[in-house]
Structure formats: structure tokens, C-alpha cells
GUKENU-372157 format. One record per residue (C-alpha): residue in three letters; x, y, z. Coordinates in nm, 2 decimals. Example, Ala and Ser with C-alpha at 12.3 -4.5 7.8 and 13.67 -1.06 7.14 Angstrom:
% GUKENU-372157
ala,1.23,-0.45,0.78
ser,1.37,-0.11,0.71
END
This chain:
% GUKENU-372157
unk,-12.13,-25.19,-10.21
unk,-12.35,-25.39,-9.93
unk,-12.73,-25.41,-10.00
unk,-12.98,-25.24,-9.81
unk,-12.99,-25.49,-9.53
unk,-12.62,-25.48,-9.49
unk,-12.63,-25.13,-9.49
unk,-12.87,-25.08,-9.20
unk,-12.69,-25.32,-9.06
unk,-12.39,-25.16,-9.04
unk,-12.56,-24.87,-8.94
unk,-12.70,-25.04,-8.61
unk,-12.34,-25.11,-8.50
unk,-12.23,-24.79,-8.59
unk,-12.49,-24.69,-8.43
unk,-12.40,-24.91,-8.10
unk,-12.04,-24.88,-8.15
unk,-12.09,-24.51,-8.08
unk,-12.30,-24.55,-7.77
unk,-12.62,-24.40,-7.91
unk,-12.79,-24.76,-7.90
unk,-12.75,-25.05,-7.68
unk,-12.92,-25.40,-7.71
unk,-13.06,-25.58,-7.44
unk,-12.86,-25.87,-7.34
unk,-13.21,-26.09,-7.27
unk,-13.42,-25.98,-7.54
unk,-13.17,-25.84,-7.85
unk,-13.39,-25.52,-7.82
unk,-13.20,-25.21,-7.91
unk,-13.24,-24.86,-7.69
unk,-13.12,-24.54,-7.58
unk,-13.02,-24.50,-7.23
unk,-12.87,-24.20,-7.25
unk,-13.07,-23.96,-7.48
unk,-12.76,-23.92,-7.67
unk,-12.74,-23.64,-7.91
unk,-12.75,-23.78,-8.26
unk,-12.60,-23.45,-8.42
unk,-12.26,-23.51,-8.25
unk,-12.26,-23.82,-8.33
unk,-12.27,-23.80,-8.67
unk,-12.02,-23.52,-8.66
unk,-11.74,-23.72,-8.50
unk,-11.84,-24.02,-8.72
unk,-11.79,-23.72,-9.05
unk,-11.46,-23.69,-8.93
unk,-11.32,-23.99,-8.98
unk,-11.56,-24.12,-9.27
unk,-11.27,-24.09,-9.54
unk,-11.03,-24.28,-9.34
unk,-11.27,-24.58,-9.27
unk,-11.22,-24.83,-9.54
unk,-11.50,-25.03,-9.35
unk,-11.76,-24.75,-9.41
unk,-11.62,-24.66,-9.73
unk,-11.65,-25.02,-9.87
unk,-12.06,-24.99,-9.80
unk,-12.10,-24.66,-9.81
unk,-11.98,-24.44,-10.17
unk,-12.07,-24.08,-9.93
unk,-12.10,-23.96,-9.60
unk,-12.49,-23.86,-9.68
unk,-12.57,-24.25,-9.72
unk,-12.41,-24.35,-9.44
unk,-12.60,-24.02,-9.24
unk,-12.92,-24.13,-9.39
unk,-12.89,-24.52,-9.25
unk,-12.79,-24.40,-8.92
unk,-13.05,-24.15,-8.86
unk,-13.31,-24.41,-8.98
unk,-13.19,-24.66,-8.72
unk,-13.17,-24.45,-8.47
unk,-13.53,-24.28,-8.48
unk,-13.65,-24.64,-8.51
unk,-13.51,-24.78,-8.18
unk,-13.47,-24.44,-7.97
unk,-13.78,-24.43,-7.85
unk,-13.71,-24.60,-7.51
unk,-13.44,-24.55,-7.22
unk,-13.47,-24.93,-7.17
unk,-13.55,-25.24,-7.31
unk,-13.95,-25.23,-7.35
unk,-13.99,-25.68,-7.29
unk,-13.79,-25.58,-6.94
unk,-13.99,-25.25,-6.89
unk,-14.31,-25.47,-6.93
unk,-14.18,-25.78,-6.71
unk,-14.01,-25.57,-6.46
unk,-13.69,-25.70,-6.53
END
């Protein structure tokens, strides 16, 4: 099992992976451009939790992994766009 930085970690690029985040390419921010429904998400992600030794290695349950996702995802959804760009005009 990862740590608690690893975890979140692997959230974020879950997290990306799945299209509900994307980082900035200037700034490393992370975003959601497309308001993307988080409940779906995790649904499809449920799916194929048992068969994901990658998950699996960090995470001993689906609720873990549901919990780091969600947590990451409220924390950088607030914004369609990058906010540095979105305050430089970029």
C-alpha cells in the first residue's frame, strides 16, 4: 500500500486519465472544462476496480479509492479554466 501522498496522487491521474481534470500546460494547474459528472465516473471506474492491479496495489477497496477521487476532484473543480491564464488573459 502507497501512502497518503501516493494515494492522492494516483487519484489526480485517475482523475485526469478519466477526463474529469485537466492541467494547464503553462501553469500545472488542474481544472474542469467540462463540468463532468463525478457519479459516472466513479461508476465506470467501479467497474473495472477488481481487475486493476494498479488500483488494487494502492488501494485494498473501491471506497478508498472513491474517497481520494472525490477529494481531488472537489479541490480542483472549481474552475472551467486555468485560473493564472483566466487572470493574465491567456
Amino acid at each position: 500500500m502507497e501512502g497518503e501522498e501516493g494515494k492522492e496522487a494516483l487519484a489526480l491521474q485517475v482523475a485526469i486519465d478519466e477526463e474529469l481534470l485537466e492541467s494547464c500546460e503553462y501553469h500545472g494547474e488542474y481544472y474542469d472544462p467540462r463540468a463532468t459528472d463525478l457519479e459516472s465516473v466513479i461508476e465506470k471506474i467501479q467497474d473495472g476496480f477488481e481487475n486493476n492491479s494498479r488500483l488494487k496495489s494502492s488501494f485494498s477497496l473501491f471506497k478508498e479509492l472513491k474517497e481520494a477521487l472525490e477529494s481531488v476532484y472537489h479541490e480542483h473543480s472549481g474552475n472551467d479554466k486555468c485560473e493564472l491564464c483566466s487572470e493574465r488573459n491567456l
